[in-house]
N, C-alpha and C positions, 0 to 999 in steps of 0.2 A: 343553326339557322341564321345567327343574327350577322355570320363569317360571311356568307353568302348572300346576304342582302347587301353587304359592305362592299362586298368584290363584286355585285353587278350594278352598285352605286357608281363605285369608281371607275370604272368599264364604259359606261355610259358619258360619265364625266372626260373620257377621255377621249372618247367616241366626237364629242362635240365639240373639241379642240381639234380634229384632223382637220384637213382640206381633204374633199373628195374631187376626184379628176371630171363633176358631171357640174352645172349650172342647175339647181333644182325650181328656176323660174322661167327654163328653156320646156318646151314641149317635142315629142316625137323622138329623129333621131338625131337631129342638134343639139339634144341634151347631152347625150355623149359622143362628142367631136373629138375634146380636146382625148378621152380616153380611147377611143381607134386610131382616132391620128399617132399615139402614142404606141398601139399594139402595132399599125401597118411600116413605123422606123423598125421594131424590134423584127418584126419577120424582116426586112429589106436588110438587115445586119445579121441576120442570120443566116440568108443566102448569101450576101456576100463573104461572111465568113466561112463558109463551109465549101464554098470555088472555091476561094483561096487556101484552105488547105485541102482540098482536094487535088488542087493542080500542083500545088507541091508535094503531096503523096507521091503522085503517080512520076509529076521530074526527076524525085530525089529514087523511086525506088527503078527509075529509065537507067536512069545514071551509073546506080547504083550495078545495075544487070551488067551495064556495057565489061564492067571493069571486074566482073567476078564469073561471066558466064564463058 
């Protein structure tokens, strides 16, 4: 028991050293801005990565047909 009070002492204590991505003296949903703002680059880089190898899929396996079919 006393392992486990240790590890969720520590746990806590480390807890309190993070930064969290919200303002906890913002109310609604400007509390978390800064962590959408955060999620809406990762999708926006996720589309454009997935064009860009999409459209090189499709060139390299055009290309690829011209010279093998």
């Amino acid at each position: 028991m006393t392992r486990l009070t240790r590890y969720l002492t520590e746990v806590m204590a480390e807890l309190k050293k993070a930064t969290w991505p919200w303002d906890p003296k913002e109310k609604g949903f400007a509390k978390y801005k800064e962590l959408t703002d955060a999620t809406i680059v990762v999708f926006v880089a996720m589309i454009l990565l997935s064009g860009f190898v999409g459209f090189f899929d499709f060139a390299l396996r055009m290309f690829f047909r011209m010279f093998t079919a």
